[in-house]
C-alpha positions in Angstrom: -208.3 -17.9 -69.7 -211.8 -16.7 -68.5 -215.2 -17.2 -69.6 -216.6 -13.9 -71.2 -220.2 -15.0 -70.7 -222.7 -16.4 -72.1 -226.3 -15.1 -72.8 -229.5 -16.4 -75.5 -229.9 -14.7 -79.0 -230.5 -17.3 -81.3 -234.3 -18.1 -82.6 -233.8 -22.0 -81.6 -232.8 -21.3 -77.9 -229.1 -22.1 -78.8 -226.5 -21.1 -76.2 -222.9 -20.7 -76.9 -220.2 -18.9 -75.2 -217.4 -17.1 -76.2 -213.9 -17.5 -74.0 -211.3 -14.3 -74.3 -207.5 -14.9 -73.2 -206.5 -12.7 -71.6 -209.7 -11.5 -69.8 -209.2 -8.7 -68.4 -207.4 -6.8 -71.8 -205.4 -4.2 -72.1 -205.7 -1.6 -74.7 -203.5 -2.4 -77.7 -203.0 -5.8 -76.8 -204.4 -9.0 -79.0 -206.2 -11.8 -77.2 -207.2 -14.6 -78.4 -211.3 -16.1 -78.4 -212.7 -19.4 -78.4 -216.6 -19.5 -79.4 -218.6 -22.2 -78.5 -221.7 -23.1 -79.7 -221.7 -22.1 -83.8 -222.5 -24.9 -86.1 -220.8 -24.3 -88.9 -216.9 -24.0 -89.3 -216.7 -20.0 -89.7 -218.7 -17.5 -87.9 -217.7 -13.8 -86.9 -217.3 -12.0 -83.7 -217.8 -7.9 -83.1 -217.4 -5.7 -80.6 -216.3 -2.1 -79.9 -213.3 -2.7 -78.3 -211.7 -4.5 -81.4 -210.3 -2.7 -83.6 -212.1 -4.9 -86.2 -214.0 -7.2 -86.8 -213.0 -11.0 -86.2 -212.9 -14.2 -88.5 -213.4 -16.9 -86.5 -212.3 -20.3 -87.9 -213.0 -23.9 -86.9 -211.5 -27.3 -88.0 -215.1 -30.1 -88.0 -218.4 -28.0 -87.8 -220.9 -29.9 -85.9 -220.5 -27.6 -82.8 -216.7 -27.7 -82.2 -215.4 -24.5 -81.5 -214.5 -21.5 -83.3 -211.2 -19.5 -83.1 -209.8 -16.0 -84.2 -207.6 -13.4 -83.1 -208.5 -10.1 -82.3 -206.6 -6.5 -81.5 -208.2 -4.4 -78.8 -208.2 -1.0 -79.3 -205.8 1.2 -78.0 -208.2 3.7 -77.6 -211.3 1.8 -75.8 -212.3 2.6 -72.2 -211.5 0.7 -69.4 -214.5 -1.5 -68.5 -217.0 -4.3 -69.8 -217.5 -4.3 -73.5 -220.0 -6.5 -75.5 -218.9 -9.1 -77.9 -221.5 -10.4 -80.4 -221.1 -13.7 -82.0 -222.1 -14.4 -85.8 -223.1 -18.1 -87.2 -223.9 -18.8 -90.5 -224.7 -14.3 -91.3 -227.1 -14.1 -87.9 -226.4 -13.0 -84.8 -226.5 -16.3 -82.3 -225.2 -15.1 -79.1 -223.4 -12.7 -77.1 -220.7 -12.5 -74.2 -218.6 -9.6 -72.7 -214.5 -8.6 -72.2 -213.4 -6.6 -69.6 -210.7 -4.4 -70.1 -208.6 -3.1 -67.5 -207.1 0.2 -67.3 -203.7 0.5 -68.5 -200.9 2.9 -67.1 -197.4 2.2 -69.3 -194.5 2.0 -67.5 -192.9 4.5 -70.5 -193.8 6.8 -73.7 -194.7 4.1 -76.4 -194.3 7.1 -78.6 -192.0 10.6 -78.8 -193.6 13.6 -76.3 -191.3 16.0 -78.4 -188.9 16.7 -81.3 -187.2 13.9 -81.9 -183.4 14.0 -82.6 -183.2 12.3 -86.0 -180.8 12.3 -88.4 -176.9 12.6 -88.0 -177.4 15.8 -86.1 -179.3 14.1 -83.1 -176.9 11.3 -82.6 -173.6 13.8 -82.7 -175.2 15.3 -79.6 -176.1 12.4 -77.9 -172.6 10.4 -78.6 -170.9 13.7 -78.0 -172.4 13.9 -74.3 -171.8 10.5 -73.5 -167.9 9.9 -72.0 -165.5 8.1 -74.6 -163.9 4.6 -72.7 -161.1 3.6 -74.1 -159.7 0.5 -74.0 -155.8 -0.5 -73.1 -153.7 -0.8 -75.8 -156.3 0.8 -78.3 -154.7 4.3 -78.2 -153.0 3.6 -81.6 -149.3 3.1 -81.3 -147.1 3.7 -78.7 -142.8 4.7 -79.0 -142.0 1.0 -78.6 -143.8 0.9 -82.4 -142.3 4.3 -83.5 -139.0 2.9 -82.4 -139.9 -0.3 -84.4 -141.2 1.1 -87.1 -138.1 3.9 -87.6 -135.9 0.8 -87.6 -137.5 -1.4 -90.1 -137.4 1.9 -92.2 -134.2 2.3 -91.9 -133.0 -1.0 -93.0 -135.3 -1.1 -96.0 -133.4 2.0 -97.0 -129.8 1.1 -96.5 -131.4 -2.7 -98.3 -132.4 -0.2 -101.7 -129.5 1.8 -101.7 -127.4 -0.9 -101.7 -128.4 -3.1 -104.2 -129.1 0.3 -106.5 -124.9 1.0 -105.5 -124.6 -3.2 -106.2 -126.0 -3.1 -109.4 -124.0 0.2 -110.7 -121.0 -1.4 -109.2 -121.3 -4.5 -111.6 -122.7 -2.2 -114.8 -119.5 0.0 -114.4 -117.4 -2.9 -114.4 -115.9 -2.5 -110.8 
């Protein structure tokens, strides 16, 4: 956490300061801020590298500090930027964030024509090599042979008890 600064605004002489973690920022990326120095329980905080403005929220009044999250915009320059702390609707005091240049390690978003739909994934599942797993080739002739059997005897089972049956209807 690092202190953004501190400087005088107010008509009384009040100081305050306003703490930004992480300081230095990166664009896109939310930091929280602790303000100092406000006598009420809410104030407000504003600066060009959010990409609003903040709510800052306390819990007692009476000078304990004020809290808020705010998003940095992904599009701010690298650099110092101002923040400027509101008590009670007036403008009480300023401090600074520094935001750091930022170099992604990948695209965060597509550089061209995405492959959506069922069309892009046939391609890519058909470049990629199939693995197959033992024994998960479907059945092999030790099955076939099984399997022929088991027929087999279920049919000489049925025609037997069909031949059973006329046997005893015929009276033999």
């Amino acid at each position: 956490m690092a202190l953004a600064g501190e400087e005088d605004r107010g008509d009384r002489g009040d100081r305050g300061s306003v703490t930004v973690d992480p300081n230095p920022a990166h664009p896109g990326a939310q930091v929280k801020l602790r303000v100092q120095g406000c006598d009420g329980t809410r104030g407000a905080a504003k600066s060009a590298a959010f990409v609003s403005d903040v709510d800052l929220y306390g819990r007692d009044g009476g000078r304990s500090p004020l809290y808020g999250d705010a998003m940095i915009s992904s599009h701010v320059s690298p650099g110092w930027h101002s923040v400027r702390v509101m008590c009670d609707g007036h403008e009480k005091f300023s401090g600074s964030v520094q935001i750091a240049q930022y170099r992604p390690s990948h695209h965060p978003s597509p550089v061209w024509p995405v492959h959506a739909g069922g069309g892009g994934m046939a391609a890519e599942l058909a470049a990629q090599p199939v693995k197959k797993a033992h024994g998960t080739d479907g059945p092999g002739l030790p099955h076939t042979v099984i399997g022929a059997v088991l027929a087999a005897v279920a049919t000489l089972a049925v025609a037997g008890r069909a031949l059973a049956l006329r046997r005893r209807r015929s009276g033999e």
